[in-house]
C-alpha positions as CSV (number, residue, x, y, z in Angstrom):
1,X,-36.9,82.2,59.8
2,X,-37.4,82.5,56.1
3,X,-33.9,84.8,55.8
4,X,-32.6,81.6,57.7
5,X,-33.7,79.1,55.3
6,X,-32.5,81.4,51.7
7,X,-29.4,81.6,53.5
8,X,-28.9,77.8,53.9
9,X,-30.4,77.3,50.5
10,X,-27.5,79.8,49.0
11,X,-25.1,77.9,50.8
12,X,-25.9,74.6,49.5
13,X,-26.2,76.0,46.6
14,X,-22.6,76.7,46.6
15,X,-21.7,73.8,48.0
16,X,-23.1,71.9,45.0
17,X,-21.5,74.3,42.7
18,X,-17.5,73.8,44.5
19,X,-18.2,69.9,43.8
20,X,-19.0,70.3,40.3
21,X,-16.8,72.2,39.6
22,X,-14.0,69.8,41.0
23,X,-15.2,66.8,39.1
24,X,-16.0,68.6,35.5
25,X,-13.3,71.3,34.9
26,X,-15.3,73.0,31.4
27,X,-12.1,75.0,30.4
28,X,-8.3,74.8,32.2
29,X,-7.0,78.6,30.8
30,X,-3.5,78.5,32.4
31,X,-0.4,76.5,32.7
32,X,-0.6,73.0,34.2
33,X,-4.2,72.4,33.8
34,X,-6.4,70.3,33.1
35,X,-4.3,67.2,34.9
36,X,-7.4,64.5,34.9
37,X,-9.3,62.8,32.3
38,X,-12.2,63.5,30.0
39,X,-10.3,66.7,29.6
40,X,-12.1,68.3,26.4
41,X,-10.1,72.1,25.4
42,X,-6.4,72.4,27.5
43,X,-4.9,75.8,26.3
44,X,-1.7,76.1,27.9
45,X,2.0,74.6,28.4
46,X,1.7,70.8,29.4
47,X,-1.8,70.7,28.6
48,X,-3.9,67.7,28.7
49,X,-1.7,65.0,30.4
50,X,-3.9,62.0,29.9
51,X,-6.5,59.8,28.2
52,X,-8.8,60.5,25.9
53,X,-7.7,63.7,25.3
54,X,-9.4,65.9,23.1
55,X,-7.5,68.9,21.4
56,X,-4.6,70.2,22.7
57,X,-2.5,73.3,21.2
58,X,0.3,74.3,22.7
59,X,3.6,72.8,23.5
60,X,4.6,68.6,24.6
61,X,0.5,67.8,24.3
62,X,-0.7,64.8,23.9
63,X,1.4,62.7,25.7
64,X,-1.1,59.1,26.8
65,X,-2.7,57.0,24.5
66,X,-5.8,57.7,21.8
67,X,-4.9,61.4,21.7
68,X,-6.6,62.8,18.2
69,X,-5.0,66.1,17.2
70,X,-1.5,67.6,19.1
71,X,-0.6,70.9,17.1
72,X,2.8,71.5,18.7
73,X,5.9,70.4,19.2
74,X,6.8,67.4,20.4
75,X,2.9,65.9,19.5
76,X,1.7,62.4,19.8
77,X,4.2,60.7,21.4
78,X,2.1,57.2,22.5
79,X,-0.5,54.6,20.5
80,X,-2.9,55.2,17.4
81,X,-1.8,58.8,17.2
82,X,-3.6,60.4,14.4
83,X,-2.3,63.5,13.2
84,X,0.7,64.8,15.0
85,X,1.9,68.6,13.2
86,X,5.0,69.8,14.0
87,X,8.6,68.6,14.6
88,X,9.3,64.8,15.5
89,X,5.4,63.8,15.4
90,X,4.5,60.7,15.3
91,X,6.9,58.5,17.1
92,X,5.4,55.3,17.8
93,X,3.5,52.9,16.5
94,X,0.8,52.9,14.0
95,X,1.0,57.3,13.9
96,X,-1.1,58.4,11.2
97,X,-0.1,61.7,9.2
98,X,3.7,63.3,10.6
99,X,4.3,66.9,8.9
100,X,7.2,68.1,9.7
101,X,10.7,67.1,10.9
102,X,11.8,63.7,12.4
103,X,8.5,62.0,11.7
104,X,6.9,58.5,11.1
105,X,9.9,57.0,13.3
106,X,8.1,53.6,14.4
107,X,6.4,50.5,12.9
108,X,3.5,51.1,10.5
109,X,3.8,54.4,9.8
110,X,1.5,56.2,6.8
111,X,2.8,59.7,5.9
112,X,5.6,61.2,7.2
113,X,6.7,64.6,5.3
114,X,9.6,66.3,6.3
115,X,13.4,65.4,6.5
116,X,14.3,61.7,8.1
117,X,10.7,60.3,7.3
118,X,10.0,56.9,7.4
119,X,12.4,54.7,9.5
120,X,11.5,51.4,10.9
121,X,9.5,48.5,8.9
122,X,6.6,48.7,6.2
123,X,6.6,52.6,6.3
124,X,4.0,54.4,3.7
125,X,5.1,57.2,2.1
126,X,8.5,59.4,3.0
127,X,8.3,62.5,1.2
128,X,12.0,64.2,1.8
129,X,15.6,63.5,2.1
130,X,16.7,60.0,3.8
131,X,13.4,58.8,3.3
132,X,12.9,54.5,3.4
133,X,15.8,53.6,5.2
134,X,14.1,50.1,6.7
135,X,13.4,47.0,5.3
136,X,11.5,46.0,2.3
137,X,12.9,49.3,0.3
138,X,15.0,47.1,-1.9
139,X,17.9,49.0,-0.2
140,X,17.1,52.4,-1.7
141,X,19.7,54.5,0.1
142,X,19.8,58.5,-1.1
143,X,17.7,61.4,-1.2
144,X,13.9,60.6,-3.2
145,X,10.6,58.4,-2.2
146,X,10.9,55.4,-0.1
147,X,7.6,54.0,-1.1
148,X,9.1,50.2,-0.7
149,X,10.8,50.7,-3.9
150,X,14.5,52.9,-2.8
151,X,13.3,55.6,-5.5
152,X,16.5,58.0,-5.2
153,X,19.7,58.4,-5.5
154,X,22.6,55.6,-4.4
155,X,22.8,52.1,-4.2
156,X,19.9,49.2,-5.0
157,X,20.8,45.5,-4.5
158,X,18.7,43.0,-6.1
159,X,18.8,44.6,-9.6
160,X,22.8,44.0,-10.4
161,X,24.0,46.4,-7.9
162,X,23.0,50.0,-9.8
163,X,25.1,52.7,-8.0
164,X,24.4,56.1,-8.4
165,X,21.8,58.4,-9.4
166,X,18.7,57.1,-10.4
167,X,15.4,54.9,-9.6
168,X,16.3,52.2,-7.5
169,X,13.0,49.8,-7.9
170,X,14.7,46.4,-7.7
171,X,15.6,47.0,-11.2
172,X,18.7,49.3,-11.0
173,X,17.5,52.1,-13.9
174,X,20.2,54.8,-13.0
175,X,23.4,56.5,-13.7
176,X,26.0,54.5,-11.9
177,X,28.3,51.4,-12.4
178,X,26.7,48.4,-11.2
179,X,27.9,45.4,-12.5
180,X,29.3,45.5,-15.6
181,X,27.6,43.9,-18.8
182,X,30.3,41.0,-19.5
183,X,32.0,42.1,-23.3
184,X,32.5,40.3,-25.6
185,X,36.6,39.6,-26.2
186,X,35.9,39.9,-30.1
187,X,34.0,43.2,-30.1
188,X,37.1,45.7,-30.1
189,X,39.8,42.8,-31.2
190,X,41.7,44.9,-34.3
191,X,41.1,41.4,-36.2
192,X,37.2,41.1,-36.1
193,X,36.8,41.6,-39.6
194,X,35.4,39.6,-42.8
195,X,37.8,39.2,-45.5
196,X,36.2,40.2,-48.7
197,X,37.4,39.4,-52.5
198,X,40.6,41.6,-53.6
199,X,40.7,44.6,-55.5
200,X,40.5,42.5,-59.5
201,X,43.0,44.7,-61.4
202,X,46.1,45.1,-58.2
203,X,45.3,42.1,-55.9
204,X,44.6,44.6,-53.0
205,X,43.0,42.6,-50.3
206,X,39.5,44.2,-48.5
207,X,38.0,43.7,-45.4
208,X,34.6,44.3,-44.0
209,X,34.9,45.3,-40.4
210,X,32.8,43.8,-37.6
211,X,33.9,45.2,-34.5
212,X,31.8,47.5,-32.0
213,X,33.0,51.6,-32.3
214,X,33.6,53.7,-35.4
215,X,34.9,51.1,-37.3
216,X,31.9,49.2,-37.4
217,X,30.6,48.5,-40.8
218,X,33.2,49.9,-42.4
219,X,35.9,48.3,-45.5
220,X,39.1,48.4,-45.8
221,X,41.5,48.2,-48.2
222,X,45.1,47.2,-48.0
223,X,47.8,49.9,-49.8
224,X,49.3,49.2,-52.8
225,X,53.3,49.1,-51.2
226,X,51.6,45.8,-49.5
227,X,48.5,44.8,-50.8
228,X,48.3,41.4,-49.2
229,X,48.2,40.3,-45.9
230,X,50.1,37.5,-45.6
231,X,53.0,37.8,-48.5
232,X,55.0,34.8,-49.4
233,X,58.0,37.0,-49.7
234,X,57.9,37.5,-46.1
235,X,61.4,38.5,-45.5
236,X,61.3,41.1,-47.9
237,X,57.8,42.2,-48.2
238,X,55.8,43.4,-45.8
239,X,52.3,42.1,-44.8
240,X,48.8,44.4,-44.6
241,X,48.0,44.9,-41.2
242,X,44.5,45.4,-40.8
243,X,43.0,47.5,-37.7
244,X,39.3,47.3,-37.1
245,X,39.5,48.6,-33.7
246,X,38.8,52.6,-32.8
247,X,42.1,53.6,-34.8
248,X,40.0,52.1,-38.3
249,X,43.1,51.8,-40.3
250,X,45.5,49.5,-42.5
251,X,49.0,49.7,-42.3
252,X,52.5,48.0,-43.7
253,X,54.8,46.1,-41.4
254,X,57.1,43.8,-41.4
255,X,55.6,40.3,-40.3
256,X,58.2,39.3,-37.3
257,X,59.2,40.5,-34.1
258,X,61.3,43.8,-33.9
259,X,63.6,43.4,-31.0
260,X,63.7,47.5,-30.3
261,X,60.6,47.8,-29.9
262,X,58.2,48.4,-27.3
263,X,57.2,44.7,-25.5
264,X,60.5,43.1,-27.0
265,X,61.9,39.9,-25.7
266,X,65.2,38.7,-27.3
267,X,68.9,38.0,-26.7
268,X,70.3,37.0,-23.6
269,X,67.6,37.9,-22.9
270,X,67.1,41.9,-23.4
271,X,63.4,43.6,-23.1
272,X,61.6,46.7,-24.1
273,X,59.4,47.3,-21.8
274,X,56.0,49.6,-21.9
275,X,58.0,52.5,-20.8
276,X,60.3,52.1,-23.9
277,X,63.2,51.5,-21.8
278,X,65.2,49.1,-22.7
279,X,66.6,46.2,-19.5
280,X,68.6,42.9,-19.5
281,X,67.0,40.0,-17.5
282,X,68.9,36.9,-16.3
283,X,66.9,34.6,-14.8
284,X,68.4,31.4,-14.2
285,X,69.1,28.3,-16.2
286,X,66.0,25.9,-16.3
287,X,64.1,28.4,-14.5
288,X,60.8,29.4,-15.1
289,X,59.8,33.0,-14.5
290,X,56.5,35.1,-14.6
291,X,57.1,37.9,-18.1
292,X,53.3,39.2,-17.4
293,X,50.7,38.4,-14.7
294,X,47.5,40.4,-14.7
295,X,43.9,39.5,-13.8
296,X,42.7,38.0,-17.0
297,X,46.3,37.0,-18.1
298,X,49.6,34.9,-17.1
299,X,52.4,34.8,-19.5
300,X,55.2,32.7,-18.0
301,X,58.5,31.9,-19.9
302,X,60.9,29.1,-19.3
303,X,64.6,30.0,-19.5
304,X,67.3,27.8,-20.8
305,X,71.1,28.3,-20.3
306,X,74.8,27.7,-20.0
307,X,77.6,28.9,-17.4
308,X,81.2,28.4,-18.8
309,X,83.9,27.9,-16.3
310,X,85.1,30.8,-14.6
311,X,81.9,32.6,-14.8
312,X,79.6,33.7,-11.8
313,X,76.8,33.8,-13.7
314,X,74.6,32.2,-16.2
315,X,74.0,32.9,-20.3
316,X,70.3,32.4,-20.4
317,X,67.6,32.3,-23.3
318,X,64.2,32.0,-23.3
319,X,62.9,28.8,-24.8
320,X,59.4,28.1,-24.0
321,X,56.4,30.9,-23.2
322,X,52.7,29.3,-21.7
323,X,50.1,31.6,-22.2
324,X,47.2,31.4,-19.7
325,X,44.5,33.3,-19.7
326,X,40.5,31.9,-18.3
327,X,40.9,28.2,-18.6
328,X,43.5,27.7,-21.3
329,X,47.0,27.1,-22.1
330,X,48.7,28.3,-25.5
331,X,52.4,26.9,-25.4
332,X,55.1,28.0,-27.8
333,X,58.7,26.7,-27.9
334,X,61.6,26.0,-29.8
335,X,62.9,22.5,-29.8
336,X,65.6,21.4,-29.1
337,X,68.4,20.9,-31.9
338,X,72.2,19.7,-33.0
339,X,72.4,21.8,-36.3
340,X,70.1,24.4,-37.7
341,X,68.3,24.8,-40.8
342,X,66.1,27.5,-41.7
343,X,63.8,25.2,-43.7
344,X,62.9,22.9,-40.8
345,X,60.4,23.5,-38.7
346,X,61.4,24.0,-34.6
347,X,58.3,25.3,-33.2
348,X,56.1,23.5,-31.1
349,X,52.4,24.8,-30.5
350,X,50.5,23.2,-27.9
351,X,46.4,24.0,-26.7
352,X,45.5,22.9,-23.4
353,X,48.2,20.1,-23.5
354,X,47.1,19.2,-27.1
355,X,49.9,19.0,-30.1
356,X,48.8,21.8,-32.4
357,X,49.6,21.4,-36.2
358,X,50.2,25.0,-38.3
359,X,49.0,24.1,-41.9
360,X,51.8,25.7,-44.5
361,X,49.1,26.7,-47.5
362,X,46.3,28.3,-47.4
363,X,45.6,30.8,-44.8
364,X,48.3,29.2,-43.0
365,X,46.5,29.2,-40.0
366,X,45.3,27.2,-36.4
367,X,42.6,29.2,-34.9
368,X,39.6,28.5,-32.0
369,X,36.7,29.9,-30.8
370,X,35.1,28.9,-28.3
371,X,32.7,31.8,-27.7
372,X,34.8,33.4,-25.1
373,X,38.0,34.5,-27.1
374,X,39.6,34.0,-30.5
375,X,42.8,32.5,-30.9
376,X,44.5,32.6,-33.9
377,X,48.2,31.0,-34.4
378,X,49.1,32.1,-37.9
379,X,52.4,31.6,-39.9
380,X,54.7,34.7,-41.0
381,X,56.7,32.8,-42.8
382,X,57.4,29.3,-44.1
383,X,58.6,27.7,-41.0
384,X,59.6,28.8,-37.3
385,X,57.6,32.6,-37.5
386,X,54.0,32.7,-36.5
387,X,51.7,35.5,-35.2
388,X,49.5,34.8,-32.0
389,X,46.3,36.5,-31.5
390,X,44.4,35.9,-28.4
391,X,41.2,38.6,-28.4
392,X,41.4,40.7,-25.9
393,X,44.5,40.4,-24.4
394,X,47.6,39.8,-26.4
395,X,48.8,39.6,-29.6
396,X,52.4,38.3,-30.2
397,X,55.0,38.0,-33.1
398,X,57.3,34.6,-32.2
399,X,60.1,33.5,-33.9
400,X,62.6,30.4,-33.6
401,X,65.9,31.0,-34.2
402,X,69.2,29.7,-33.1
403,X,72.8,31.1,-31.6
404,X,75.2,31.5,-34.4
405,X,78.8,30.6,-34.6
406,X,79.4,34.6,-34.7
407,X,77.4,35.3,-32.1
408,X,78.9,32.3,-30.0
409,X,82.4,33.4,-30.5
410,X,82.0,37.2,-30.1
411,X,80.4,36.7,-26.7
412,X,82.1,33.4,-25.8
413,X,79.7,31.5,-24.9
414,X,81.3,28.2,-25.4
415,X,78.4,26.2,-26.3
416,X,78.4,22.7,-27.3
417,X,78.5,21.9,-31.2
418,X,76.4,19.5,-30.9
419,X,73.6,22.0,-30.2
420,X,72.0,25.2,-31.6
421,X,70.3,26.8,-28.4
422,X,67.3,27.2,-30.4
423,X,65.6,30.0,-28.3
424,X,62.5,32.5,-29.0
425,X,62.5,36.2,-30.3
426,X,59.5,37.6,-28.9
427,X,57.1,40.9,-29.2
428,X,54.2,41.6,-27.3
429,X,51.2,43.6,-27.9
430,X,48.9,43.8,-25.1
431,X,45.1,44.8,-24.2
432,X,43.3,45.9,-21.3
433,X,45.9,45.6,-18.6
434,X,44.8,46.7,-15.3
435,X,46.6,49.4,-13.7
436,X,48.4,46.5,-11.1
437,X,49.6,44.8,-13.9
438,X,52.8,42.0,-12.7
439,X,55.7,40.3,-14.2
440,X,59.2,41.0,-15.4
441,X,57.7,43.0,-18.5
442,X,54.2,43.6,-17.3
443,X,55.2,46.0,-14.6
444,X,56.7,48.2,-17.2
445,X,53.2,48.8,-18.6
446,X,51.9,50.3,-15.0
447,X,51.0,53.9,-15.7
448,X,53.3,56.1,-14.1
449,X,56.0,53.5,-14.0
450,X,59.7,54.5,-13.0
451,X,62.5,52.1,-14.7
452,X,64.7,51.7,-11.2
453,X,67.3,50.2,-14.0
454,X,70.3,52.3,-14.9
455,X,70.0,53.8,-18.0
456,X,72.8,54.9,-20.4
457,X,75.1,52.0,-19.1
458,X,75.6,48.7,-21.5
459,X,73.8,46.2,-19.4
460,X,71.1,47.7,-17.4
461,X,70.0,45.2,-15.1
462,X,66.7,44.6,-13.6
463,X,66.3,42.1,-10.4
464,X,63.3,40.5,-9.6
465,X,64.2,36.7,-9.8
466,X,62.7,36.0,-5.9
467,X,59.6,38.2,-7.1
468,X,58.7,36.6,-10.1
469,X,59.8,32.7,-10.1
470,X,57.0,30.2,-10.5
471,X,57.6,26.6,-9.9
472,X,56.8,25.4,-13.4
473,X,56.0,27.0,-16.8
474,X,52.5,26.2,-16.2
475,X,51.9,27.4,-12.6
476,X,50.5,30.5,-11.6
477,X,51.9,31.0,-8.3
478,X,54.7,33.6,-7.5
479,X,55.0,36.0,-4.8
480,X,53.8,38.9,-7.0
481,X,51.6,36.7,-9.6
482,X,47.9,38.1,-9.5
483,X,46.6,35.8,-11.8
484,X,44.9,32.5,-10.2
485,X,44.2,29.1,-11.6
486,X,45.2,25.7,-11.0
487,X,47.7,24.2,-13.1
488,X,45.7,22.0,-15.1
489,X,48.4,19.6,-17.0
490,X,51.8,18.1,-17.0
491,X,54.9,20.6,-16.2
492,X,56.7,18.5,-19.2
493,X,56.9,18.8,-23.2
494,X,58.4,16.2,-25.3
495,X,61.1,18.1,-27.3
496,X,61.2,21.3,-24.6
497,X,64.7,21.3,-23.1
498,X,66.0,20.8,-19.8
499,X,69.5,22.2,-20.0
């Protein structure tokens, strides 16, 4: 009887012993355990596949919600994961520390080392390459920090757009172009300079140069072969040319237009252009025609002209050039007259539309500045020869001057007597032309530029007509113009020509 009841008490014993172990598993050794909750040490593959999960080493653990540590791969995938070690931790929301590869991908994420870290919205600190791509980095796009600030390298908005390498905190400190710091026009013009007393004992005129570069600061001194800048003997002396830009320097030249050199525009009507190569353009008579169009810059030229019977063509001139350039308008032109004479003035000089008088003493000069650009319309001689200066873009030698009985009867050009075809001789110096530079002469000045004219024949052509016609001397619109504006006056001069 007693071996009886110890036997029933063993098996109950057992009994109790199968149950508990069912319901409260201490340790799962193995693969695949530990499937249930309250689960407190799964070591294994696929370990711990639930709530509340404890500690789980090995490989995928951790997947359910208010896991605490996965050591692993492939930890913490779910809610409020603490610390996920390994290689794409943390991807959720609100994961707390990601070491490794991949992490932090989610909303509210604290530290995520490794490569890729922090993507998604208010992220803490990336540590790596890529890190802050999301919003509120200020657009920090590049390899560095992406503690909401874009620290690294590539492009920040909000701070002037500074590309390249560098600390992107809404601030754009970097190397990089972002946008360029507006120049001022006057800062390189060869022209910026003070004019200082001349030299007592020879008359030699100084100057004190302002502009920006190695110039800066410095004087100059005009040479004794011509120590003044603007000589009353103009046609046989030469003037002082003063150079404050990076070549420093003063130099003696004659105070016209030279019609073989580079930018020329003369004759009927022959250029230089940029390329030195020298072309014949025809126009048409009363035609207006684009000579430059650039960004910053439209020069257009109106062309006068005659077609005796039995020719197919026209004899053209130009008689009228309308600078434009930001929201100005520089007019010069030759009036129109019966009979010349040297000693009367033909040039007209109009500013935005304005009749522009050249004083004759003095400094002999018209100038304006109105803290964009200086422009300075100066005489080179005692009527119908000025010099243009317009900062930063052009500077121009213009002279009046009429077809000659010679001239008229070597080429037969049968013009009236009763007028003188008063016309412009032209030459153009230009600055900071842009690489797409248009316009009869302007394309000439594109680097790399190929003359398609034929050289070495006596009247090298160059087309362009359809290209480069605009409908008035002031407009701005041709197929190939780049410059834009509205025309802003009247498309007619009292005195300009309409032959």
């Amino acid at each position: 009887m007693d071996r009886r009841k110890s036997c029933i008490l063993v098996a109950c014993l057992l009994v109790f012993v199968s149950m508990e172990a069912i319901f409260v598993q201490g340790q799962g050794n193995g693969n695949g355990n530990g499937n249930n909750n309250k689960n407190s040490n799964g070591n294994g593959n696929n370990n711990g596949n639930g709530n509340n999960n404890s500690n789980n080493n090995g490989n995928n653990n951790g997947n359910g919600n208010n896991n605490s540590n996965g050591n692993g791969n492939n930890n913490g995938n779910g809610n409020n994961n603490s610390n996920g070690n390994g290689n794409n931790n943390g991807n959720g929301n609100n994961n707390g520390n990601g070491n490794g590869n991949g992490n932090g991908n989610g909303n509210n994420n604290s530290n995520g080392n490794g490569n890729n870290n922090g993507n998604g919205n208010n992220n803490g600190n990336g540590n790596g390459n890529g890190n802050g791509n999301g919003n509120n980095n200020s657009n920090g796009n590049g390899n560095g920090n992406g503690n909401n600030n874009g620290n690294g390298n590539g492009n920040g908005n909000n701070n002037g757009n500074g590309n390249g390498n560098g600390n992107g905190n809404s601030n754009g400190n970097g190397n990089g172009n972002g946008n360029k710091e507006k120049k001022n026009p006057n800062d390189a013009a060869s022209t910026n300079y003070d004019k200082l007393t001349p030299i007592p004992t020879t008359g030699q005129e100084r100057a004190h140069c302002k502009a920006r570069g190695d110039c800066y600061e410095q004087i100059l001194t005009c040479p004794s072969e011509c120590p003044n800048r603007k000589p009353k003997k103009n046609k046989k002396i030469k003037g002082c040319f003063i150079d404050c830009s990076s070549k420093c320097e003063v130099t003696c030249k004659w105070r016209r237009p030279k019609c073989t050199g580079y930018g020329a525009l003369c004759y009927d009507p022959r250029f230089v252009g940029g390329d030195g190569v020298m072309f014949y353009f025809h126009g048409a008579k009363g035609g207006d025609f684009a000579i430059v169009s650039d960004d910053n810059l439209q020069i257009n030229a109106h062309f006068i002209g005659t077609r005796p019977n039995g020719r197919t063509r026209d004899f053209t001139w130009v008689q009228a050039l309308s600078v434009m350039f930001d929201r100005h308008t520089l007019v010069l032109a030759a009036k129109k007259v019966s009979h010349w004479d040297d000693s009367v003035d033909a040039l007209i000089v109009r500013w935005d539309g304005e009749a522009v008088n050249i004083p004759i003493d003095g400094e002999a000069e018209w100038r304006i500045d109105n803290g964009e650009r200086k422009v300075v319309v100066e005489r080179t001689d005692d009527a119908n020869t000025v010099r243009v200066t317009v900062s930063g873009l052009v500077e121009m030698d213009v002279k009046v001057t009429p077809i000659g009985e010679q001239e008229n009867r070597v080429h037969n050009y049968q013009l009236p007597a009763d007028d003188a075809f008063a016309h412009l001789e032209t030459q153009f110096r230009f600055s900071n032309l842009s690489d797409l530079v248009e316009g009869v002469l302007g394309k000439t000045y594109r680097p790399g530029y190929v003359s398609p004219v034929k050289v070495g024949v006596p009247m090298p052509m160059m087309g362009g007509e359809d290209k480069y016609q605009t409908p008035s001397l002031y407009s701005t619109f041709c197929k190939a113009c780049r410059f834009q504006r509205q025309s802003a006056f009247a498309t007619t001069i009292e005195g300009l020509s309409q032959y």
